[in-house]
C-alpha positions in Angstrom: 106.6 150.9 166.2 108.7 150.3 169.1 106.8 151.1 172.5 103.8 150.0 171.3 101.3 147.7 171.9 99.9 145.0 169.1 96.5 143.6 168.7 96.9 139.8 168.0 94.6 138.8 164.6 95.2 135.4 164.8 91.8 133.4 164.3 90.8 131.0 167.1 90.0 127.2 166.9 86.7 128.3 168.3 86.1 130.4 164.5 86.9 127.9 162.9 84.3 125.4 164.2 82.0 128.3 163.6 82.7 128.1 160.0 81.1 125.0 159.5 77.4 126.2 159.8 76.7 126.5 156.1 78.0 123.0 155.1 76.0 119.6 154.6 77.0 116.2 154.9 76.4 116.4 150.4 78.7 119.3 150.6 81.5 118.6 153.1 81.9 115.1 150.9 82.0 117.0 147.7 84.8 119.6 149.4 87.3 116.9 150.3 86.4 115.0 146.6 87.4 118.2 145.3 90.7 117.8 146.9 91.0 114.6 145.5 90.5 115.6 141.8 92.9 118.2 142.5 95.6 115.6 143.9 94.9 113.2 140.7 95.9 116.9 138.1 99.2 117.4 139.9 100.2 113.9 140.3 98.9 113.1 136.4 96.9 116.1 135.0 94.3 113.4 135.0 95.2 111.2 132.4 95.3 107.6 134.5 92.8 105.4 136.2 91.4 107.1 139.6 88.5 105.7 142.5 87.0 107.5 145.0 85.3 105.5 147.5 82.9 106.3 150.4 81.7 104.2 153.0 80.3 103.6 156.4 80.8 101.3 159.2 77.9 102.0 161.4 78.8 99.5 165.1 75.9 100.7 167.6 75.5 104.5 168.1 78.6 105.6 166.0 79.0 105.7 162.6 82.1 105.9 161.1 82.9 107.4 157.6 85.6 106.7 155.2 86.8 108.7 152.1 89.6 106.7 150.3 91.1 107.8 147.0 93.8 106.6 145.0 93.9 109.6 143.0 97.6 110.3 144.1 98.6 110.9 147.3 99.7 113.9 149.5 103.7 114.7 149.9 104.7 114.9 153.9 106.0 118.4 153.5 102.2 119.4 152.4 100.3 117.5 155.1 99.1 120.5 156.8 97.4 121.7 153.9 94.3 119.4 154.3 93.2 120.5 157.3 95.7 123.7 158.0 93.1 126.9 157.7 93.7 129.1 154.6 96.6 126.7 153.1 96.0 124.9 149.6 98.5 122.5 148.3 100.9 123.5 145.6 98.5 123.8 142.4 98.8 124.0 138.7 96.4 125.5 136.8 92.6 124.4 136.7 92.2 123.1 140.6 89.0 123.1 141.4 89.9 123.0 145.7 91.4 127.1 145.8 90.2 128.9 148.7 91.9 127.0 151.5 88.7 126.8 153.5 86.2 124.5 152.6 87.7 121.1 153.2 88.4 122.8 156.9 85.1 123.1 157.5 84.2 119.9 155.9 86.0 118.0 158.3 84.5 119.8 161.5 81.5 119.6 160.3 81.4 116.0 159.5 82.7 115.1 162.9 85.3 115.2 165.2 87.4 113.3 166.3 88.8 112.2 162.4 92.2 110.9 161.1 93.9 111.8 157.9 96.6 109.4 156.3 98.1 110.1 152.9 101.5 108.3 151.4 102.7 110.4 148.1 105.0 108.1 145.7 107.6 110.6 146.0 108.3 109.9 149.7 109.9 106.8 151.2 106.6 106.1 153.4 103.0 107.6 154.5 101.9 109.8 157.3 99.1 110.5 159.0 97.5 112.7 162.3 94.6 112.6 164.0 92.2 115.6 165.6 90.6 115.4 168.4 88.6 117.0 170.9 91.4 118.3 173.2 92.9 119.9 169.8 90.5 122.4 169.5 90.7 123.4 173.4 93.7 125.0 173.0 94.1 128.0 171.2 97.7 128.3 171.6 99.2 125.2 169.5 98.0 124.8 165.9 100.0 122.5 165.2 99.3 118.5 165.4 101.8 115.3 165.4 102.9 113.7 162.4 103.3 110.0 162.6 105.0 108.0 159.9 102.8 105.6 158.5 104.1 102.6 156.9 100.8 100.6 155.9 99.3 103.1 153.4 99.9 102.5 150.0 101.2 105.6 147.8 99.5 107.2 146.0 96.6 106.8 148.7 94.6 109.2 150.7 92.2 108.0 153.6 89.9 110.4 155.8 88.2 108.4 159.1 85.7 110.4 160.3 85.1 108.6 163.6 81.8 109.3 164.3 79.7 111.0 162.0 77.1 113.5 162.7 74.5 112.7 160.7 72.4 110.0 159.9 73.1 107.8 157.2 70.7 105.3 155.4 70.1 103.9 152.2 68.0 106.9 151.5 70.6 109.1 152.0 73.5 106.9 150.5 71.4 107.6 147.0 71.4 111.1 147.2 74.9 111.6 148.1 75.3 109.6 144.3 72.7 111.8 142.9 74.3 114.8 144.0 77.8 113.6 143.0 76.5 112.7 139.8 75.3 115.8 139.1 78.8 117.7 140.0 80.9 115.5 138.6 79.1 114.8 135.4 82.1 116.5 132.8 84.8 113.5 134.3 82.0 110.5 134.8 79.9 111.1 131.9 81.7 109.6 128.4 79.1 111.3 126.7 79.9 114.7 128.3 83.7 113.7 127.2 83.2 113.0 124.1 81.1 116.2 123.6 84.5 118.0 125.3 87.1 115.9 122.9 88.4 114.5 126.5 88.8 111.1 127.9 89.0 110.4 131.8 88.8 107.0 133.7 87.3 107.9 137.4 85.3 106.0 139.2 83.7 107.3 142.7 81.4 104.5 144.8 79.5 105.1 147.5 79.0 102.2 149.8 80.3 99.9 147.0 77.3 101.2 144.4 78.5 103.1 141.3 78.2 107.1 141.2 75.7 107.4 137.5 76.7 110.7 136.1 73.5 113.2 134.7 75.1 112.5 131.3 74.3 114.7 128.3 70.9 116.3 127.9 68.0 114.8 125.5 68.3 116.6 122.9 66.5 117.1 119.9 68.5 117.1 116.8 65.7 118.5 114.6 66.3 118.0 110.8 64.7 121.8 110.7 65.5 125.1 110.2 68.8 124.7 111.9 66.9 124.1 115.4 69.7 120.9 116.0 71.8 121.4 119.2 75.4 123.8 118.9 79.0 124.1 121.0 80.4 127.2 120.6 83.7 126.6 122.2 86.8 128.4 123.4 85.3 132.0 123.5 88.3 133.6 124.8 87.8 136.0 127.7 90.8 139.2 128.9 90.6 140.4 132.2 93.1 142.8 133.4 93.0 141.3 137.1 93.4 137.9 135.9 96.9 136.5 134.9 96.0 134.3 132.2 92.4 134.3 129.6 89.2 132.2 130.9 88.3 129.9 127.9 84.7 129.7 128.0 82.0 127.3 126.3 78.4 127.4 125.6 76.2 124.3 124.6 72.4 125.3 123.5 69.6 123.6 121.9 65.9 121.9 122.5 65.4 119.6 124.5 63.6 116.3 122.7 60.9 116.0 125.2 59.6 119.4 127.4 61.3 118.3 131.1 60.4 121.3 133.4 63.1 119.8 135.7 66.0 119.4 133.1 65.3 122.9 131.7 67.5 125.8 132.2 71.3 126.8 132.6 73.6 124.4 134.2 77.2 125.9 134.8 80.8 124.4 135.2 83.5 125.8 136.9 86.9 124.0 136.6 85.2 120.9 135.2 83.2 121.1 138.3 79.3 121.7 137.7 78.2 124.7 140.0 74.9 125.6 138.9 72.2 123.0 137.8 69.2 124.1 136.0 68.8 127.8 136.4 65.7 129.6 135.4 66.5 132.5 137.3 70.0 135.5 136.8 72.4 133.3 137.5 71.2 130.9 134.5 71.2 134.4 132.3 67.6 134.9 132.2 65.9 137.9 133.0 65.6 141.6 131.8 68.0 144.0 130.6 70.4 144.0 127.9 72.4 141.5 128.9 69.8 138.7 129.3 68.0 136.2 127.4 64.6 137.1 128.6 62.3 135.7 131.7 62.0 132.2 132.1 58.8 130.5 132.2 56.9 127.5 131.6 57.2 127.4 127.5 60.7 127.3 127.3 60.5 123.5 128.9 62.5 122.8 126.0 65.7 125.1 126.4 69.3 123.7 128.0 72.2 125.1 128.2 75.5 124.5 129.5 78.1 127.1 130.2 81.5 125.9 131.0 84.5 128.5 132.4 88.0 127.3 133.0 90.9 128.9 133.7 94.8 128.4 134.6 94.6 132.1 136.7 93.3 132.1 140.5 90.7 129.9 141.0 89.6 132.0 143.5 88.8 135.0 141.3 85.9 133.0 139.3 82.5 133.2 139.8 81.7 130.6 142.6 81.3 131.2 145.8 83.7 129.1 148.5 81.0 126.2 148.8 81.0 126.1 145.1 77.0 125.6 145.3 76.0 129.2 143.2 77.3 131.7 140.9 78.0 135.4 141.9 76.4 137.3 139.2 78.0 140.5 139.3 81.8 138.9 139.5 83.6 140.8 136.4 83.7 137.8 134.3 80.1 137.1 134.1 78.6 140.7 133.5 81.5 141.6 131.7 83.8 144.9 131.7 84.4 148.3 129.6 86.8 146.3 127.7 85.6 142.5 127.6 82.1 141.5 127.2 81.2 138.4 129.8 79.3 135.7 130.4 76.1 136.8 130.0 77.0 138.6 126.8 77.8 135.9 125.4 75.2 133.6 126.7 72.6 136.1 125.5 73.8 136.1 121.5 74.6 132.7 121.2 70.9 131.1 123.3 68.7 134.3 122.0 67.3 132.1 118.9 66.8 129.6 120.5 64.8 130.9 123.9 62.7 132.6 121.4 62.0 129.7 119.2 61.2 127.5 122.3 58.4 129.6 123.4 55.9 127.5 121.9 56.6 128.6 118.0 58.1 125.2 117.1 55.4 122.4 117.0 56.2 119.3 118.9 56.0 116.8 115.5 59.4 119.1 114.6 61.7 118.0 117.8 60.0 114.8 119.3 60.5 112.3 116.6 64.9 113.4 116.3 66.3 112.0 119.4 69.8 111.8 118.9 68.9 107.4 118.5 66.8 108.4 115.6 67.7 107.0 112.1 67.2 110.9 110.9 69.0 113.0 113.5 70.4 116.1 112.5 74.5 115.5 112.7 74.0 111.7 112.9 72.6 112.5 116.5 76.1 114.9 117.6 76.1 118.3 118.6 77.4 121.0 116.2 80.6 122.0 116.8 81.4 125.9 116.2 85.1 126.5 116.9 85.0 130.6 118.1 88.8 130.6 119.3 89.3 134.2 117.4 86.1 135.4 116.7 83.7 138.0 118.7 80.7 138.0 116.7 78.1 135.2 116.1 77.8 134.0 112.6 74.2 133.8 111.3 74.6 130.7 109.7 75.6 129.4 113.7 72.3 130.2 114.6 68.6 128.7 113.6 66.4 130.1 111.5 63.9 132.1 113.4 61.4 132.7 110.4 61.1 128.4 110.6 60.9 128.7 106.8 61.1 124.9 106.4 58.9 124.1 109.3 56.1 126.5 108.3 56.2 124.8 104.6 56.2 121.4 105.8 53.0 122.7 108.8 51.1 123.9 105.8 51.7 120.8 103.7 50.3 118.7 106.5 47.2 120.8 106.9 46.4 120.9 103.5 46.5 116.9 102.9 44.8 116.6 106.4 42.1 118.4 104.9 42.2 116.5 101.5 42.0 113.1 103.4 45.8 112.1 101.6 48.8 111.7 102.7 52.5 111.3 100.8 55.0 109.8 102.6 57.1 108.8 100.1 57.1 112.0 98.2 59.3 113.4 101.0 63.1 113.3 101.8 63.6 110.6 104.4 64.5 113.1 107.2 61.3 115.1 107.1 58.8 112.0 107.1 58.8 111.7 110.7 57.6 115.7 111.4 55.5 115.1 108.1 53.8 112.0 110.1 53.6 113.3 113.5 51.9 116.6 112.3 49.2 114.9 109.7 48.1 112.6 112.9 47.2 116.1 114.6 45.9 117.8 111.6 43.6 114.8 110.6 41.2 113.8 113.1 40.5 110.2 110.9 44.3 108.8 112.4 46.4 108.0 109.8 45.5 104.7 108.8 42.3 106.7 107.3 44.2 108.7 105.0 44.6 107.0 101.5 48.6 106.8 100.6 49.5 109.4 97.3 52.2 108.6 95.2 52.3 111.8 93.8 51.7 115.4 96.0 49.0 117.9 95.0 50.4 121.0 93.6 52.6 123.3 96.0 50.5 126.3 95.1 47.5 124.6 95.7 48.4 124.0 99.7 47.4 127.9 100.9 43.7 127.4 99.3 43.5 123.7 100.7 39.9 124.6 102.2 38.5 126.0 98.9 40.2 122.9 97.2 38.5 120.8 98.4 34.5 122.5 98.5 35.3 122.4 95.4 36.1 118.7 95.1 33.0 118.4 97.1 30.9 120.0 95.2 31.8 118.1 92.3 31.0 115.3 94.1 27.6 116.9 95.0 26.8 117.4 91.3 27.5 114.0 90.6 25.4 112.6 93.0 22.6 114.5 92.4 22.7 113.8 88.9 22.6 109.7 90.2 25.8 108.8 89.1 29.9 108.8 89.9 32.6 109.4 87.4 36.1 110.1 89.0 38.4 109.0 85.8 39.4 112.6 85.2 40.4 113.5 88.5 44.0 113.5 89.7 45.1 111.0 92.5 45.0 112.8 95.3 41.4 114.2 94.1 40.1 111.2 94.5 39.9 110.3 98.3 37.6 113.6 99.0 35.4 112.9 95.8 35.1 109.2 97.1 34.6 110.4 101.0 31.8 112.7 100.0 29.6 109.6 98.7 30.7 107.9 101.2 29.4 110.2 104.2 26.0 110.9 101.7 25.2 107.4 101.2 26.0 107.0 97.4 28.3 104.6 97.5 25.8 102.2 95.4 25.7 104.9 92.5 26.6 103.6 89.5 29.6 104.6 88.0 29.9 106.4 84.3 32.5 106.3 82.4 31.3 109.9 80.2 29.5 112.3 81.7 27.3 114.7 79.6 28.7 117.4 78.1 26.8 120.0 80.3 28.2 118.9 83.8 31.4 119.4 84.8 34.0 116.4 85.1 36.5 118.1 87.5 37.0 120.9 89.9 38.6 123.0 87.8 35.6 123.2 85.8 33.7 124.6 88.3 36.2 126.9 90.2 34.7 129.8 88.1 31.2 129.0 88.6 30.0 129.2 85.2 28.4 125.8 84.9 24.8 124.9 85.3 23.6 121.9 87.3 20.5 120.5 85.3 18.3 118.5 88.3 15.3 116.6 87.1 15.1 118.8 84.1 15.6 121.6 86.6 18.2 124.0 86.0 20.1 125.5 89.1 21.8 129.0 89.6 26.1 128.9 88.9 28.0 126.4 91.5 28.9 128.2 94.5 33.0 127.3 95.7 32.0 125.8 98.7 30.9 122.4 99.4 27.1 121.7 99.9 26.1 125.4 100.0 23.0 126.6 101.3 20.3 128.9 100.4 20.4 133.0 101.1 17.2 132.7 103.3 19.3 129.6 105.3 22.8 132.2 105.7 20.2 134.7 107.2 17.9 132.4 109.0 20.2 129.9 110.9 21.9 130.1 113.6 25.6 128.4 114.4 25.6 126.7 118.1 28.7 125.1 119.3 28.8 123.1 122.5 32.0 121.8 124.5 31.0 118.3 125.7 32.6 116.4 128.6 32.0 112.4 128.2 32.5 110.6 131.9 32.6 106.9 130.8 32.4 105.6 134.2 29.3 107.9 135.1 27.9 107.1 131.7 27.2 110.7 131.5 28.1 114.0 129.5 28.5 117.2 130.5 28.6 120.6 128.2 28.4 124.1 127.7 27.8 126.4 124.3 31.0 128.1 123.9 29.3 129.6 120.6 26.0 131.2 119.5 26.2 133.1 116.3 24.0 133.4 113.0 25.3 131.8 110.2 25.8 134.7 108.4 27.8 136.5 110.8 30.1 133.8 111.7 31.4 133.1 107.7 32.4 136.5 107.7 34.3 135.8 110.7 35.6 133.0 108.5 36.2 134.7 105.4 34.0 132.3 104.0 30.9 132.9 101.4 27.9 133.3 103.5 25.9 130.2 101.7 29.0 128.1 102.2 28.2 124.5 103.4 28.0 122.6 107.0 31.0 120.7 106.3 33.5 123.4 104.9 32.2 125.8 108.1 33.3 123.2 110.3 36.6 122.4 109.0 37.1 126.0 109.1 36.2 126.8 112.9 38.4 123.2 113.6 41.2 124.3 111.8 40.8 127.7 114.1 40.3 126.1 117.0 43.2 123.9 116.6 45.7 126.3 115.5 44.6 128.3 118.8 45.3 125.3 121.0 48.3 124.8 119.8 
């Protein structure tokens, strides 16, 4: 209004050296590289060969740092955009650099004075300027001179940082690559490429070394249940304050080996990875209805990556201007009345599998499928769900929470574990390694002690595994105590037990018969109803109990089961214990659901199966 005064806004030079306080030498670098990816979309949309280099020149007590790319170049008419506070260059959509801030900042905080040059192919020759000291003393002029620049080749940008601030070594060379690695992954990583259907050729070097990208995760591509790795991709998101959708992607599955470091929720931006490894509400995890659930040490095996991109405002997406973490409450992660987000999302596609990774799926079911394996679900690639038009999550796209395979192959394990056999060849190729890996944990003989089947025991027989074989045992017993083996009639995988039985009783020398009289059974199933006598020295015994080597009713009231825990130092030459059990015999079959005059050897299998089950 005309009279009166006005309050000038304008910031000073002295604000924005102020700005740099919450920037490292890791995160200035990765500001201006930003800037660079940005150049090589507008001059290509990414599709030829681009280097970024980094390097010092250390001469006494300065060191001087260089960022050189070739990713483009900057137009003259744009040259204040690199270091002029709050301008961005003229972007398409997808630019990672949006805010107009952080490459300011960079730069001051890096060190002053520096030196920009830049030649874009469009224009005749290069430019450059140069900030100093004496720049920043007056708050007045802004603006800086413009030199022409005839040396620079186009499509070539060079920042000199005179003298750096910070030290630089070897040490911190490799961090600056493992942290460039890490954001950079989606345009180093072939692997991550192929996984997107994209192909880029970039190549950043730091001190002349290579940049190694975090590549894909270790999956395990499981040939169970469904538990292999999926993509749900281009999940469309609406906003009414954005002008165009954000396609968003999700990547889950188990990791191949637990990795307490790799676990977690890694997020991209832009192409640009924000978030690495979150355990915590900006991974999704937590309560409420829109999370997966608390994060803890048993889901070791869970990764997931969430990727967001965009050809609306860059500046409207969940990062915040250092593009180091992920604002949680921004409208496209939790979502609106209208659109779910994010974490929506995150929650029905990952759900399955955080619940399956807490423990429930034993390690001989995702350790032996690395995605080299000969076996790997997919051939060793992720599982590609296309979700362009759909809101709802197919079951199929999912795993199989009941683990119906996994608990049938478990079982089969146990029960050969228990019958001393094992039957490789019996099962479909992609299920031997689980099969293999499980039977070494079941048995505690190793495998090379198990005797090879041709032919499986009976499916049904697998639940009752225990009683089978007391009962192949106690054939066994009734041989030997009679003086004589006869194993013709048994099936194949009978055998081993019958033959282990003499073996641990020291009848191995028995003869062997080829008929066996009439009164005495010649195979379990004979027995299994306990209506045979046992005729001993012209002695006839009460009906077979089920179990093997069964003991008298004063024994089951009389004795008492001890168990000790027992700590062997080698070096010491000395063993250390402590009873972890004290009950009568009686009394601890019941806990067993086992007959109280069952044998030594089936109580012990029984309380080892418990105890293993339990540490598992």
């Amino acid at each position: 209004m005309r009279g009166k005064e006005r309050a000038q806004l304008l910031p000073t030079k002295e604000a924005l050296t102020a700005l740099k306080s919450d920037v490292t030498l890791e995160s200035a670098i990765l500001e201006l590289c930003d800037n660079a990816l940005d150049a090589w979309k507008r001059a290509s949309d990414r599709s030829d060969e681009a280097k970024i280099e980094i390097s010092v020149d250390q001469e006494e007590a300065r060191t001087q740092l260089m960022i050189r790319d070739d990713t483009g170049g900057v137009p003259r008419d744009e040259a204040a955009m690199l270091f002029g506070l709050g301008q961005t260059a003229k972007q398409n959509g997808g630019s990672i650099g949006t805010f107009g801030v952080g490459a300011k900042k960079s730069l001051v905080n890096l060190g002053v004075p520096f030196t920009i040059r830049s030649h874009h192919p469009s224009d005749e020759n290069g430019w450059r300027y140069r900030i100093d000291e004496s720049w920043f003393e007056d708050d007045h002029d802004w603006s800086v001179s413009l030199h022409t620049d005839a040396e620079i080749e186009p499509g070539v940008t060079e920042i000199c940082i005179e003298d750096l601030n910070y030290e630089w070594s070897e040490e911190t060379a490799a961090g600056l690559r493992t942290r460039l690695g890490q954001a950079y992954n989606l345009f180093l990583s072939d692997e991550m490429q192929e996984l997107r259907n994209e192909d880029f050729d970039l190549t950043i070097l730091v001190d002349g070394e290579p940049v190694t990208p975090d590549g894909v995760p270790e999956w395990a591509f499981s040939q169970f249940d469904g538990l292999f790795p999926r993509r749900y991709k281009d999940i469309q998101l609406d906003f009414d304050h954005l002008e165009a959708p954000v396609r968003l992607h999700i990547t889950v599955g188990l990791l191949h080996k637990k990795d307490t470091h790799s676990a977690g929720t890694d997020i991209y931006i832009q192409k640009r990875k924000v978030v690495s490894s979150a355990r915590d509400a900006q991974g999704g995890f937590g309560d409420g209805q829109e999370r997966i659930g608390k994060f803890n040490a048993r889901h070791d095996r869970l990764r997931i990556i969430v990727e967001l991109e965009t050809e609306a405002d860059g500046q409207k997406l969940p990062w915040d201007t250092q593009k180091s973490s992920i604002d949680k409450h921004n409208p496209i992660m939790r979502g609106t009345d209208e659109t779910k987000g994010v974490y929506n999302w995150l929650r029905r596609v990952a759900q399955a599998y955080y619940e399956l990774d807490a423990d429930k799926v034993p390690r001989a079911f995702v350790e032996p499928y690395d995605a080299d394996s000969a076996v790997a679900a997919n051939g060793g690639d992720v599982k590609t769900q296309d979700y362009r038009d759909r809101q709802r999550i197919v079951s199929s796209h999912r795993p199989d929470t009941d683990l119906t395979e996994i608990r049938a192959l478990r079982q089969t394990a146990e029960a050969h574990a228990t019958l001393r056999i094992r039957c490789d060849e019996v099962l479909p190729k992609g299920k031997r390694p689980a099969y293999r890996t499980q039977l070494a944990q079941e048995s505690d003989r190793g495998l090379d002690q198990l005797v090879a089947i041709e032919e499986a025991p009976p499916k049904c027989l697998e639940k009752d595994a225990h009683k089978v074989a007391g009962r192949i045992n106690e054939l066994a017993r009734i041989h030997m105590e009679n003086a004589f083996r006869h194993s013709d009639d048994l099936e194949a995988w009978q055998k081993p037990r019958y033959q282990k039985y003499f073996k641990n009783h020291g009848g191995q020398k028995l003869s062997v018969v080829e008929e066996l009289p009439e009164h005495l059974p010649s195979t379990p199933a004979d027995i299994k109803n306990g209506d045979h006598e046992v005729e001993i020295d012209g002695m006839t015994e009460q009906p077979i109990a089920e179990s093997s080597q069964t003991v008298s009713e004063d024994q089951s009231q009389s004795e008492t089961a001890e168990l000790f825990l027992v700590f062997n130092d080698e070096e010491e030459e000395e063993e250390r214990g402590a009873k972890i059990l004290d009950l009568p015999r009686s009394q601890l079959c019941g806990n067993l659901n086992l007959p109280h005059t069952a044998g030594d050897d089936l109580v012990w299998e029984e309380i080892r199966h418990l105890i293993e089950s339990s540490l598992e």
